[in-house]
N, CA, C and O atoms as a GROMACS GRO file, in nm:
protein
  588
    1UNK      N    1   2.546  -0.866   2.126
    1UNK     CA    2   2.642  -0.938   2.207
    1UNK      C    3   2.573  -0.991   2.333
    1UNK      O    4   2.517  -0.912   2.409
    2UNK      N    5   2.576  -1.095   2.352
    2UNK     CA    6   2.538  -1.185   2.483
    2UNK      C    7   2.563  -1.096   2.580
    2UNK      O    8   2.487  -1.029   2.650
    3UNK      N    9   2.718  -1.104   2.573
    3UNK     CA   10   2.790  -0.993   2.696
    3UNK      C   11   2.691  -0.860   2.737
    3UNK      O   12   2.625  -0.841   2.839
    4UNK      N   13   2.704  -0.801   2.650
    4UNK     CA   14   2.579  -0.702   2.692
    4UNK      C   15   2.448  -0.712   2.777
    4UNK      O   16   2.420  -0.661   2.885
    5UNK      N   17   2.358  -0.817   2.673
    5UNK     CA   18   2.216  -0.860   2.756
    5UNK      C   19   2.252  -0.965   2.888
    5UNK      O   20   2.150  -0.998   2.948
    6UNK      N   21   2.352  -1.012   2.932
    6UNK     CA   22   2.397  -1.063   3.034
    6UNK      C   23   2.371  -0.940   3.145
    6UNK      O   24   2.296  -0.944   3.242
    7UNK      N   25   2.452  -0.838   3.104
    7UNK     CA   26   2.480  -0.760   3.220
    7UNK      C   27   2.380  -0.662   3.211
    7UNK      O   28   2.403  -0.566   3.284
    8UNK      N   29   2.226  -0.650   3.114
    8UNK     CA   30   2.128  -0.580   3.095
    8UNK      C   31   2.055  -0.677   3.210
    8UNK      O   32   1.993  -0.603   3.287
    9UNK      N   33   2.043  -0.796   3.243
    9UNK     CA   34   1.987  -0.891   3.323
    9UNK      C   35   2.022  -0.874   3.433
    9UNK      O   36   1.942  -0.914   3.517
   10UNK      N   37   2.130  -0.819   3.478
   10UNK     CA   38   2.201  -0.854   3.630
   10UNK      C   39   2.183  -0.718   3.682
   10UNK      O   40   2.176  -0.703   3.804
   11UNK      N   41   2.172  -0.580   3.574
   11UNK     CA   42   2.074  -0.449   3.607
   11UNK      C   43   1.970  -0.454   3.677
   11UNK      O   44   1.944  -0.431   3.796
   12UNK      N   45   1.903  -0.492   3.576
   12UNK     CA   46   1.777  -0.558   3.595
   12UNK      C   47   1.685  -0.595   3.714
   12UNK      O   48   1.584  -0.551   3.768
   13UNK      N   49   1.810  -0.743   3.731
   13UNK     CA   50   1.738  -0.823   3.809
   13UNK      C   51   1.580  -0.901   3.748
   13UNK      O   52   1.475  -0.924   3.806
   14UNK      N   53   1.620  -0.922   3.622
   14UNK     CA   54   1.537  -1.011   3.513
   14UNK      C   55   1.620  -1.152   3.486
   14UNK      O   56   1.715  -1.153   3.407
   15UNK      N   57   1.582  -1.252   3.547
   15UNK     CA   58   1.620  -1.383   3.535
   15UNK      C   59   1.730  -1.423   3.643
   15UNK      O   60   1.739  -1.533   3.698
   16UNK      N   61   1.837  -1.280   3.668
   16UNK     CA   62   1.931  -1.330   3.766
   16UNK      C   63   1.860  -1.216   3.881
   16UNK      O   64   1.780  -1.123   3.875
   17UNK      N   65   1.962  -1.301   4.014
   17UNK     CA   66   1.966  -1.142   4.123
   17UNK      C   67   2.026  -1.042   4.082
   17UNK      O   68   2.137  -1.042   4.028
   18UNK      N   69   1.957  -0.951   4.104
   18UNK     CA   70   2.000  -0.809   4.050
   18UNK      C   71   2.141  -0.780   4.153
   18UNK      O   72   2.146  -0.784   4.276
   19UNK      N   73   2.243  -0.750   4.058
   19UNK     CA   74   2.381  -0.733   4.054
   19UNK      C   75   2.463  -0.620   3.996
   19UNK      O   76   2.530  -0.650   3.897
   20UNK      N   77   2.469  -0.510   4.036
   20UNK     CA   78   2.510  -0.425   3.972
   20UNK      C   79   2.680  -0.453   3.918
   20UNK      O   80   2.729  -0.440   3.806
   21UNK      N   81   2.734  -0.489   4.029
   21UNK     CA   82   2.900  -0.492   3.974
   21UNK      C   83   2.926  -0.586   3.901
   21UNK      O   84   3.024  -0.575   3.827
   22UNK      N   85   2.824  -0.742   3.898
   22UNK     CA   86   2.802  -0.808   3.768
   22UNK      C   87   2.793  -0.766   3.641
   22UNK      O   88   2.858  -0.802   3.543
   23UNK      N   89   2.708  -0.689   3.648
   23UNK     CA   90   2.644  -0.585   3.540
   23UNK      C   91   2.736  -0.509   3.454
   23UNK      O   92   2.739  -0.521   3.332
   24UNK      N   93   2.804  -0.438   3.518
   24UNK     CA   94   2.915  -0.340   3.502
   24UNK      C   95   3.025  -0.464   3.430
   24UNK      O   96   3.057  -0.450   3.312
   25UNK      N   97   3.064  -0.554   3.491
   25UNK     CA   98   3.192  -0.660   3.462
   25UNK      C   99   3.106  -0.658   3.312
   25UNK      O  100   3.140  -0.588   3.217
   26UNK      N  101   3.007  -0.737   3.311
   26UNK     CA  102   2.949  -0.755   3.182
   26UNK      C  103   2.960  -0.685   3.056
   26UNK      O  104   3.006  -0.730   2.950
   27UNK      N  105   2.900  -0.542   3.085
   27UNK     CA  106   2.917  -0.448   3.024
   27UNK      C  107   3.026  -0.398   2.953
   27UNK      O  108   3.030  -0.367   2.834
   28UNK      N  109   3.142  -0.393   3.065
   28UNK     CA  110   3.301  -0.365   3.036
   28UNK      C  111   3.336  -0.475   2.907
   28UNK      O  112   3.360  -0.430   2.795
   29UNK      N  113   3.337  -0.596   2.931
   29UNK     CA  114   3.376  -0.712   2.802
   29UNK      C  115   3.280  -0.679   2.699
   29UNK      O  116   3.274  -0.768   2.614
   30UNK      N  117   3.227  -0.611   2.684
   30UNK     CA  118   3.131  -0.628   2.569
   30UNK      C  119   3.165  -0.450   2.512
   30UNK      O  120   3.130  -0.396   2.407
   31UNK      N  121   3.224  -0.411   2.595
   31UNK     CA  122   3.231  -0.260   2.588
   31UNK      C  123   3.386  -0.212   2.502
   31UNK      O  124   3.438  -0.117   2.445
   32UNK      N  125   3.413  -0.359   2.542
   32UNK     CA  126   3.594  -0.344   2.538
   32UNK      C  127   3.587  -0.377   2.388
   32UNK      O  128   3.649  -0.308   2.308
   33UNK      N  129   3.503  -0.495   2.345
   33UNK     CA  130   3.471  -0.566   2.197
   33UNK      C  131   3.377  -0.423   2.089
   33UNK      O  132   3.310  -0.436   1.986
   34UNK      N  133   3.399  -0.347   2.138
   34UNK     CA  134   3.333  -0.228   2.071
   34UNK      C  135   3.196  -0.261   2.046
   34UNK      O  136   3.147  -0.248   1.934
   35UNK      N  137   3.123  -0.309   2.158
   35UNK     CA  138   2.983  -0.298   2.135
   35UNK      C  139   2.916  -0.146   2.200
   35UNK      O  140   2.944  -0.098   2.309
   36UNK      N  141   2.836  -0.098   2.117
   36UNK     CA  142   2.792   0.055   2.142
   36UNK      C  143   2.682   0.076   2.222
   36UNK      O  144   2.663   0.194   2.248
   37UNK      N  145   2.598  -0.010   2.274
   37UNK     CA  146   2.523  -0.044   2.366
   37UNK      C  147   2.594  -0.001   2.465
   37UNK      O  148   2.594   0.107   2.524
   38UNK      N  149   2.675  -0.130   2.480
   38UNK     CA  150   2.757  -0.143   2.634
   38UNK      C  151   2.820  -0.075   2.676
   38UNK      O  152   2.847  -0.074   2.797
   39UNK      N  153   2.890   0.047   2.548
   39UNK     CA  154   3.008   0.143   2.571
   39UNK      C  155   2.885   0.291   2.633
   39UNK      O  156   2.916   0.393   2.695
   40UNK      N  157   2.772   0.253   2.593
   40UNK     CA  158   2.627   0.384   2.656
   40UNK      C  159   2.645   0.335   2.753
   40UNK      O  160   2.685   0.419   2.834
   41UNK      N  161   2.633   0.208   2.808
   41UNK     CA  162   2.573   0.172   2.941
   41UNK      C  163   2.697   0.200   3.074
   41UNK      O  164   2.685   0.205   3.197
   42UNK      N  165   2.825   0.215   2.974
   42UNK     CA  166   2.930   0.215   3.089
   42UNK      C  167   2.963   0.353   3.136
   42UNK      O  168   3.033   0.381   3.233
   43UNK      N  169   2.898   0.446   3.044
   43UNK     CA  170   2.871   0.582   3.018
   43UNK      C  171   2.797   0.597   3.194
   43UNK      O  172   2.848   0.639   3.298
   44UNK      N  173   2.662   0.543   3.166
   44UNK     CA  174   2.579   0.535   3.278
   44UNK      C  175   2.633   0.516   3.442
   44UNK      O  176   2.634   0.586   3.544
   45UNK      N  177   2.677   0.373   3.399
   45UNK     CA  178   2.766   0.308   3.503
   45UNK      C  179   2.845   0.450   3.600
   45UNK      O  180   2.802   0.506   3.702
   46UNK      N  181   2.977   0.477   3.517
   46UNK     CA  182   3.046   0.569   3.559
   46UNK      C  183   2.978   0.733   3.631
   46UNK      O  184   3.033   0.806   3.714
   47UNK      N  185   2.884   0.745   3.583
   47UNK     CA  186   2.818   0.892   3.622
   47UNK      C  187   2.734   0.841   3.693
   47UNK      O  188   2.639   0.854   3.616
   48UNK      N  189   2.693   0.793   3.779
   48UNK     CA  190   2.562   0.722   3.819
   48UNK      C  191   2.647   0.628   3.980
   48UNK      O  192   2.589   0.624   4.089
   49UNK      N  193   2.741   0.584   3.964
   49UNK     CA  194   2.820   0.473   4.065
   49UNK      C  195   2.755   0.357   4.078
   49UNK      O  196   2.757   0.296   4.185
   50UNK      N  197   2.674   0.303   3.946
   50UNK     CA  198   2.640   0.128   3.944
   50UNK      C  199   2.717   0.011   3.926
   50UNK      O  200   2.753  -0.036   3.818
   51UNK      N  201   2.740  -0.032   4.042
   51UNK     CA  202   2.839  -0.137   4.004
   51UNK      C  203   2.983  -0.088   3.999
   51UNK      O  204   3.076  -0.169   3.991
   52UNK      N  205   3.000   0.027   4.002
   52UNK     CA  206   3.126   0.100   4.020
   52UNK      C  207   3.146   0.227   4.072
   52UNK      O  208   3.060   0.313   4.052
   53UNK      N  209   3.262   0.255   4.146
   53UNK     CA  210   3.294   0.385   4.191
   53UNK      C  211   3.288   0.510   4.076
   53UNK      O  212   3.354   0.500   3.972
   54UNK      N  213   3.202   0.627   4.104
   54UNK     CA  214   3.136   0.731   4.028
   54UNK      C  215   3.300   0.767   3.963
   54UNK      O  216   3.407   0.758   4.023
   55UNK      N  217   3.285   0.793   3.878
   55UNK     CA  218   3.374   0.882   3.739
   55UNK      C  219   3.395   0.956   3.654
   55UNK      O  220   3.421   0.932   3.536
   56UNK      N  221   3.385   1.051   3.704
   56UNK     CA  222   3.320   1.205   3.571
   56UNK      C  223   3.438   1.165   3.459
   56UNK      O  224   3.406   1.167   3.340
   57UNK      N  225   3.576   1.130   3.500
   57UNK     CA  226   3.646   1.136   3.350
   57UNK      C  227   3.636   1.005   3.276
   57UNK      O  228   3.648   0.997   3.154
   58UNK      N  229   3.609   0.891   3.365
   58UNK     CA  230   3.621   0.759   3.313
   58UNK      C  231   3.477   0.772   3.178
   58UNK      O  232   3.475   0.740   3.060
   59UNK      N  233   3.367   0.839   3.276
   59UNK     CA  234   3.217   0.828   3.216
   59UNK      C  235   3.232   0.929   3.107
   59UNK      O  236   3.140   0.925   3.026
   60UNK      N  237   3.367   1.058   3.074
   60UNK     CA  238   3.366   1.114   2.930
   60UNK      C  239   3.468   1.046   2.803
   60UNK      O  240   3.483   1.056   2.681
   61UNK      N  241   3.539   0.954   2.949
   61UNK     CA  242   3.637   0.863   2.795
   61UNK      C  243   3.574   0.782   2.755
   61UNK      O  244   3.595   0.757   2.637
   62UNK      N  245   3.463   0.695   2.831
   62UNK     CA  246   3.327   0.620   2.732
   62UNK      C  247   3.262   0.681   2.609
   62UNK      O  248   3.243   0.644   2.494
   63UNK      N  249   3.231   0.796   2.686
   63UNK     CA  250   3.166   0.874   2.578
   63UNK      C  251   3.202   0.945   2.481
   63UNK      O  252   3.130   1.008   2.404
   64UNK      N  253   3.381   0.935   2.484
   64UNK     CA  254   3.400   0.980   2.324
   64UNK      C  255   3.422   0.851   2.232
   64UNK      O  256   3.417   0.854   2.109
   65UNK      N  257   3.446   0.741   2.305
   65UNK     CA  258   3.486   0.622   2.242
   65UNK      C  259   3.338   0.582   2.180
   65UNK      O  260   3.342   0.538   2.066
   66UNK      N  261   3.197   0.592   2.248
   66UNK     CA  262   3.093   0.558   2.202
   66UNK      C  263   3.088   0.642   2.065
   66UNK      O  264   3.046   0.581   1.966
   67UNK      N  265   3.129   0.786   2.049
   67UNK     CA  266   3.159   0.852   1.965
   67UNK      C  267   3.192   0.798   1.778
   67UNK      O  268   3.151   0.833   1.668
   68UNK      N  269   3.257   0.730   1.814
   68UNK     CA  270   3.322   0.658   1.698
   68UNK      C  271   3.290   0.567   1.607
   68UNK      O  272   3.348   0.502   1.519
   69UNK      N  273   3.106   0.588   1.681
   69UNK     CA  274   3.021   0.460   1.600
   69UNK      C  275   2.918   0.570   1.563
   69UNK      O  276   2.807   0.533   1.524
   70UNK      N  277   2.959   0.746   1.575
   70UNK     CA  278   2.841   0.819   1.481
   70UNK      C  279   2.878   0.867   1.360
   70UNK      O  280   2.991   0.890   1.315
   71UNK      N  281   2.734   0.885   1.298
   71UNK     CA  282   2.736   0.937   1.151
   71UNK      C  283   2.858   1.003   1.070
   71UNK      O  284   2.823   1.115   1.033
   72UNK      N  285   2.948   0.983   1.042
   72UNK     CA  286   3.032   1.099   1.036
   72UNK      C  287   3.016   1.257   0.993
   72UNK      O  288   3.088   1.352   1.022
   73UNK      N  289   2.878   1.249   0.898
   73UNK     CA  290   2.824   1.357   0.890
   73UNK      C  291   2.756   1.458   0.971
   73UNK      O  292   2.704   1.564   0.938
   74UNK      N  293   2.770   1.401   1.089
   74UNK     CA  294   2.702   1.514   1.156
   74UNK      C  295   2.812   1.544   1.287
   74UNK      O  296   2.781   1.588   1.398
   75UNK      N  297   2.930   1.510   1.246
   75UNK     CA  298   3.018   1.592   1.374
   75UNK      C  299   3.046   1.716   1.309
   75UNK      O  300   3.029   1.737   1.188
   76UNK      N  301   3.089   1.796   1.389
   76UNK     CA  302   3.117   1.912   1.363
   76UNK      C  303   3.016   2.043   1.323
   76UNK      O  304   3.032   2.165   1.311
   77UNK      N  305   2.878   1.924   1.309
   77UNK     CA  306   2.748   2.077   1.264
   77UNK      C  307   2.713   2.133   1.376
   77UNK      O  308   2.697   2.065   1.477
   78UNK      N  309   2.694   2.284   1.376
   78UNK     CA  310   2.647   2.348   1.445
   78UNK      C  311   2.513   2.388   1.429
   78UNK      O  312   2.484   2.503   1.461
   79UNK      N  313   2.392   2.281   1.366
   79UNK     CA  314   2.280   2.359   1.345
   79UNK      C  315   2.198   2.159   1.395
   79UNK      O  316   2.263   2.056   1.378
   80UNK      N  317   2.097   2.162   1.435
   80UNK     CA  318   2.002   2.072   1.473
   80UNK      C  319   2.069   1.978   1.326
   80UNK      O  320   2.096   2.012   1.211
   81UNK      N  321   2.077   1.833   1.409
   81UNK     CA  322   2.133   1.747   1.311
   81UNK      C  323   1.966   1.696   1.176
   81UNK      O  324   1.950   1.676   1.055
   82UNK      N  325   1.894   1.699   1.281
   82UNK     CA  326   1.805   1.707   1.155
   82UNK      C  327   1.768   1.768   1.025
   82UNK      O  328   1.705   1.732   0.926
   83UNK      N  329   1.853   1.904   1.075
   83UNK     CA  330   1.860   2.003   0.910
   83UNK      C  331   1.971   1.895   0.784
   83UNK      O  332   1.993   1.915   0.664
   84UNK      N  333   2.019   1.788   0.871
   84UNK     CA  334   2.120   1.701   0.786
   84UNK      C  335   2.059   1.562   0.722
   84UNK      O  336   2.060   1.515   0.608
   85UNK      N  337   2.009   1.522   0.841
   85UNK     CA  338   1.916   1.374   0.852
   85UNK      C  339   1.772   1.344   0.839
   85UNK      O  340   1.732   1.230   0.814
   86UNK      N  341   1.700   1.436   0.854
   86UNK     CA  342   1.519   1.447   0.815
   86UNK      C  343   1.509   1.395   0.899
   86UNK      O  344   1.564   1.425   1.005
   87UNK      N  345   1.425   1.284   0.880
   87UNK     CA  346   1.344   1.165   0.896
   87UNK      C  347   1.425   1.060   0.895
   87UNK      O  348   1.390   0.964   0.963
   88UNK      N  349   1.519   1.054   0.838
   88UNK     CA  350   1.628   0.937   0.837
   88UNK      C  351   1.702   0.914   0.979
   88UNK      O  352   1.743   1.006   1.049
   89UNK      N  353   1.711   0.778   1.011
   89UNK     CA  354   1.748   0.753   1.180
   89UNK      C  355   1.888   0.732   1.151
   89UNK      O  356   1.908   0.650   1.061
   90UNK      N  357   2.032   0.808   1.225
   90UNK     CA  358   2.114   0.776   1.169
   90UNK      C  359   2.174   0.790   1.349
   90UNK      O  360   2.113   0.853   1.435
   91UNK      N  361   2.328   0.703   1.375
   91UNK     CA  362   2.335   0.692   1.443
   91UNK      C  363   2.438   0.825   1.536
   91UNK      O  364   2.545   0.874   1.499
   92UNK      N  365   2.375   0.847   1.636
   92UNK     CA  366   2.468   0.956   1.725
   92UNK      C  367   2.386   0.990   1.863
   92UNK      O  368   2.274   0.947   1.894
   93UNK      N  369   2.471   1.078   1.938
   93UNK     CA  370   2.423   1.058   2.087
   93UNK      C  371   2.289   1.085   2.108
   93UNK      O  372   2.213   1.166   2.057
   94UNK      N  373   2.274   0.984   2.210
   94UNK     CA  374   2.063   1.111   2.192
   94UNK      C  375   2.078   1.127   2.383
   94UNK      O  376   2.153   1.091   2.474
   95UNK      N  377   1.957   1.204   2.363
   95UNK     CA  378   1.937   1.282   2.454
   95UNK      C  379   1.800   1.286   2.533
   95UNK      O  380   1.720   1.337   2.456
   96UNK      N  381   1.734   1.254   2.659
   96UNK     CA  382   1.643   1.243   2.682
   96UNK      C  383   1.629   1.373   2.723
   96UNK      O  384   1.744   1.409   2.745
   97UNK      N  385   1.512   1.518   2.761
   97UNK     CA  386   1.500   1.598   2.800
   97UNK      C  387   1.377   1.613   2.889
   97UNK      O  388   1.268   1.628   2.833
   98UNK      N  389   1.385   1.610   3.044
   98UNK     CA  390   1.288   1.611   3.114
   98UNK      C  391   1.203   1.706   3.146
   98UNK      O  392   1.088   1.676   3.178
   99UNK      N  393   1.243   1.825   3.142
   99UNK     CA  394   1.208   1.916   3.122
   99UNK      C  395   1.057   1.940   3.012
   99UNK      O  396   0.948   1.987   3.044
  100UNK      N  397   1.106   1.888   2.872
  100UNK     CA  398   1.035   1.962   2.768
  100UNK      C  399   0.948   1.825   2.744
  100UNK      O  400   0.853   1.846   2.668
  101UNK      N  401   0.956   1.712   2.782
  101UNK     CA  402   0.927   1.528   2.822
  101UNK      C  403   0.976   1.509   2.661
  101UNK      O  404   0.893   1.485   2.573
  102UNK      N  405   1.100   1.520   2.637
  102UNK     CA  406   1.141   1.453   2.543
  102UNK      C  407   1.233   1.316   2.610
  102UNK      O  408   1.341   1.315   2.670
  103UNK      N  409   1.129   1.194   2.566
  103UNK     CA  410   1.238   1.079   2.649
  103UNK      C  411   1.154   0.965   2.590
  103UNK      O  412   1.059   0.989   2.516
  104UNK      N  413   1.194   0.825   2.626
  104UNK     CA  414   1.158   0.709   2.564
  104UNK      C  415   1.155   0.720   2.436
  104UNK      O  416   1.258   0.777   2.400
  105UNK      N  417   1.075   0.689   2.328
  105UNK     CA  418   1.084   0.698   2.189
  105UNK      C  419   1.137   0.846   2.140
  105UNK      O  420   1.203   0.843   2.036
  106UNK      N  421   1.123   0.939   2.185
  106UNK     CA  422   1.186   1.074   2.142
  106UNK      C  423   1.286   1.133   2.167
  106UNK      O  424   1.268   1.109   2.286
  107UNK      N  425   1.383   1.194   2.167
  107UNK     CA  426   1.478   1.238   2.229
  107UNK      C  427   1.537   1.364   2.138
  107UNK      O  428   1.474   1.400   2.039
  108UNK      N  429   1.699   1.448   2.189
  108UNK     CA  430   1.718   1.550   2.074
  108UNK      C  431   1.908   1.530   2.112
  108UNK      O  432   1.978   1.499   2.208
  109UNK      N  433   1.923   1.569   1.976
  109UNK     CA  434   2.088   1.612   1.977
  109UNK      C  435   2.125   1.673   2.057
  109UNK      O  436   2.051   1.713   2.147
  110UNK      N  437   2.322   1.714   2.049
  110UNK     CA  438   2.345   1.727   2.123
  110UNK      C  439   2.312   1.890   2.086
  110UNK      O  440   2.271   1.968   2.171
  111UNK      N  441   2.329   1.918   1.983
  111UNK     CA  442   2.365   2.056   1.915
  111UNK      C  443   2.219   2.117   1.996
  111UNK      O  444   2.215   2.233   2.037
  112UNK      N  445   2.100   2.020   2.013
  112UNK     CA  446   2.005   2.117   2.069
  112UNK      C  447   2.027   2.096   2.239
  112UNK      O  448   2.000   2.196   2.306
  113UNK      N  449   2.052   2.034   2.277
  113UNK     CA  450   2.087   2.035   2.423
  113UNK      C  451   2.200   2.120   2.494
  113UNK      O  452   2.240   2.119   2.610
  114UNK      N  453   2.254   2.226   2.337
  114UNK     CA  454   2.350   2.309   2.399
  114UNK      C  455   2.234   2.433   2.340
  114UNK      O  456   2.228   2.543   2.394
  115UNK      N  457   2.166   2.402   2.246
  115UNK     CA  458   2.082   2.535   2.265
  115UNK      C  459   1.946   2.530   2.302
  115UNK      O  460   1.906   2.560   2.415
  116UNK      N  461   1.880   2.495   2.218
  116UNK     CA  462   1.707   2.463   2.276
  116UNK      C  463   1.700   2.427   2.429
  116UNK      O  464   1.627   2.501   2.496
  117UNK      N  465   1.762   2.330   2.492
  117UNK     CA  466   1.724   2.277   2.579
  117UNK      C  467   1.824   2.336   2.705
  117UNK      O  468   1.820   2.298   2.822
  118UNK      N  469   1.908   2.432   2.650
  118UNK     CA  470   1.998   2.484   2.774
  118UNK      C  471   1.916   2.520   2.903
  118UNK      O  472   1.803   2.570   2.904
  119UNK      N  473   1.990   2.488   3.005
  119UNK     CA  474   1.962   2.498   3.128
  119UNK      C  475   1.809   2.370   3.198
  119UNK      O  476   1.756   2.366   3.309
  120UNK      N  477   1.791   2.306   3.104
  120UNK     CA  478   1.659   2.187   3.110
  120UNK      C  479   1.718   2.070   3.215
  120UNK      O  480   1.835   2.058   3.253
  121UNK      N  481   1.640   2.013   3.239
  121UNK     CA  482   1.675   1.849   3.277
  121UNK      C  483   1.733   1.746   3.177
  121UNK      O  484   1.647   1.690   3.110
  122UNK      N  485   1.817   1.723   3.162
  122UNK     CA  486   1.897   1.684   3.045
  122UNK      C  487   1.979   1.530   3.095
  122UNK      O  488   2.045   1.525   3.199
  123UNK      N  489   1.957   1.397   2.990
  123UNK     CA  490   2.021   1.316   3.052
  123UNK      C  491   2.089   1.254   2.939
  123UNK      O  492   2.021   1.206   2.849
  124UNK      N  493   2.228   1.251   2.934
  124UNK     CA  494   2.253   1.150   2.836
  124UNK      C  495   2.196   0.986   2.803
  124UNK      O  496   2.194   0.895   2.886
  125UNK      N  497   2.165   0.980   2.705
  125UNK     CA  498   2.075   0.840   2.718
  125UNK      C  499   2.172   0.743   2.627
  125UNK      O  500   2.217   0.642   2.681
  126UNK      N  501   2.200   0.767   2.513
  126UNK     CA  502   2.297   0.659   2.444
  126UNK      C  503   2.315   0.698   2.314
  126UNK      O  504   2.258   0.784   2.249
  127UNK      N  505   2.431   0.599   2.278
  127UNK     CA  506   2.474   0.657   2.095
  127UNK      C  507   2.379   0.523   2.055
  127UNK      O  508   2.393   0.410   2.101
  128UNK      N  509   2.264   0.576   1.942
  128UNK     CA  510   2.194   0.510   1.889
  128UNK      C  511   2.118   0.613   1.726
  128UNK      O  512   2.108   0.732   1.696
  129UNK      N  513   2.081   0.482   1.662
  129UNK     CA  514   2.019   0.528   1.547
  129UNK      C  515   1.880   0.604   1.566
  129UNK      O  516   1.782   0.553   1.621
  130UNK      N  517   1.885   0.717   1.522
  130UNK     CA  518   1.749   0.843   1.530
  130UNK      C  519   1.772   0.964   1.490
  130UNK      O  520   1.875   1.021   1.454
  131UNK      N  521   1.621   1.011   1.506
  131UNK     CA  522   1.630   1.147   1.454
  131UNK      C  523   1.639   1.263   1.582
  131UNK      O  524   1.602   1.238   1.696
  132UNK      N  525   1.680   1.356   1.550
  132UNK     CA  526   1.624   1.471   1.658
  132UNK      C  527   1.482   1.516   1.626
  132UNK      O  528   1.432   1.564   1.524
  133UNK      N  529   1.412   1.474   1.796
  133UNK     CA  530   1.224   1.505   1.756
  133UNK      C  531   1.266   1.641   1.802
  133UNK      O  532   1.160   1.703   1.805
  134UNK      N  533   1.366   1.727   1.841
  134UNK     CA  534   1.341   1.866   1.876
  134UNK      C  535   1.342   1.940   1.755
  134UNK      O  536   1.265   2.031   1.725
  135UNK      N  537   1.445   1.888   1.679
  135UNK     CA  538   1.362   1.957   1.485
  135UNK      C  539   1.263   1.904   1.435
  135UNK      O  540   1.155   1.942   1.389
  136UNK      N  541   1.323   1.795   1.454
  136UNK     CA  542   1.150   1.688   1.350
  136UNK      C  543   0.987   1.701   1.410
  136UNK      O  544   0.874   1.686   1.362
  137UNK      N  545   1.052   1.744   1.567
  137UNK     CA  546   0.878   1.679   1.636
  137UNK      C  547   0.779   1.814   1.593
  137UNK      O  548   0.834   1.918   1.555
  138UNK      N  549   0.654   1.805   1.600
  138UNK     CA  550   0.565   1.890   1.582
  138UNK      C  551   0.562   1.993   1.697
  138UNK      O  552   0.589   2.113   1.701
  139UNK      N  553   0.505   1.877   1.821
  139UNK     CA  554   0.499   1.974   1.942
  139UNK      C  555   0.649   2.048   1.974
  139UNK      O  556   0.622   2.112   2.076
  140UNK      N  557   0.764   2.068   1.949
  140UNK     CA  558   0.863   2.099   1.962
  140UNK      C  559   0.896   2.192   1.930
  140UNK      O  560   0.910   2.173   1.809
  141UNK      N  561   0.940   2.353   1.960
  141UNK     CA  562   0.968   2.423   1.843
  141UNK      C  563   1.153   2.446   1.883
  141UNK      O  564   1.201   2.503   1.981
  142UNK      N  565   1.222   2.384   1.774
  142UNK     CA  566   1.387   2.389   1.796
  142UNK      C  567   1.430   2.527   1.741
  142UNK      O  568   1.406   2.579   1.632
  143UNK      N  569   1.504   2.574   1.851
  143UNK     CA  570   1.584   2.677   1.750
  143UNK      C  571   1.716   2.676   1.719
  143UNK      O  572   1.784   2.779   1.730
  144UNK      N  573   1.765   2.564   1.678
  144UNK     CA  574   1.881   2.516   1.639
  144UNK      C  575   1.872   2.452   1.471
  144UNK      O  576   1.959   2.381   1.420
  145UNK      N  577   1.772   2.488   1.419
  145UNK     CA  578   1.771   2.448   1.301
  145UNK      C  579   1.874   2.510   1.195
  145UNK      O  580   1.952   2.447   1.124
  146UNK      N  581   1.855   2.642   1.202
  146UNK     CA  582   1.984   2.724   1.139
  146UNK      C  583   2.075   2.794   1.231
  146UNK      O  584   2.054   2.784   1.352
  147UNK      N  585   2.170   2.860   1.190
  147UNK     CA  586   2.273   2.859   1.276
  147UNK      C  587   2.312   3.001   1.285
  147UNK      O  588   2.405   3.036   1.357
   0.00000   0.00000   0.00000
């Protein structure tokens, strides 16, 4: 959606002046059209106060609505979604972990961010297609694989 990379630009400050409440407007129309990008980014928006006044409940009703664009197979597991998905990138929340430097290309579920990674630097990053590297990765050792 345009709408989206519009208001990824006005973040930014790539091509336009950087504009946060632009950004946010952007985001929202593209967020509203059920784009899952934009519905992460408004996630951000709200917990963060970019472009808008901070929102702990606004930034968890994003985030169950972003909800609705994951796997259906993997709600409700209580064991590392990778014991479900391998290697296969399938879509649901990911998780950057600063702590353990799981972030940019890597990231982990949520199921391990309530166990492996409890008490870590923990950031919600977005509902997107992947694996959990906290089961899959080598350097990683998850203990959320079984339950």
């Amino acid at each position: 959606h345009a709408q989206h990379d519009i208001g990824c630009c006005y973040l930014k400050g790539e091509g336009l002046v950087q504009d946060e409440s632009r950004a946010f407007w952007y985001f929202r129309r593209a967020a509203e059209q059920e784009h899952v990008a934009a519905q992460s980014q408004l996630v951000h928006c709200y917990k963060e106060g970019q472009g808008v006044a901070r929102d702990e409940s606004k930034a968890e009703e994003w985030f169950q609505r972003t909800r609705s664009h994951c796997d259906p197979r993997l709600l409700g597991l209580k064991v590392c979604t990778f014991s479900k998905t391998g290697r296969k990138k399938v879509m649901q929340p990911s998780y950057s972990c600063l702590t353990c430097g799981l972030s940019g290309d890597t990231g982990c579920c949520e199921i391990c961010v309530q166990r492996c990674h409890k008490g870590h630097r923990v950031k919600f990053r977005d509902v997107s297609s992947f694996w959990c590297d906290c089961g899959g990765g080598k350097e990683f050792a998850c203990d959320s694989l079984a339950s």
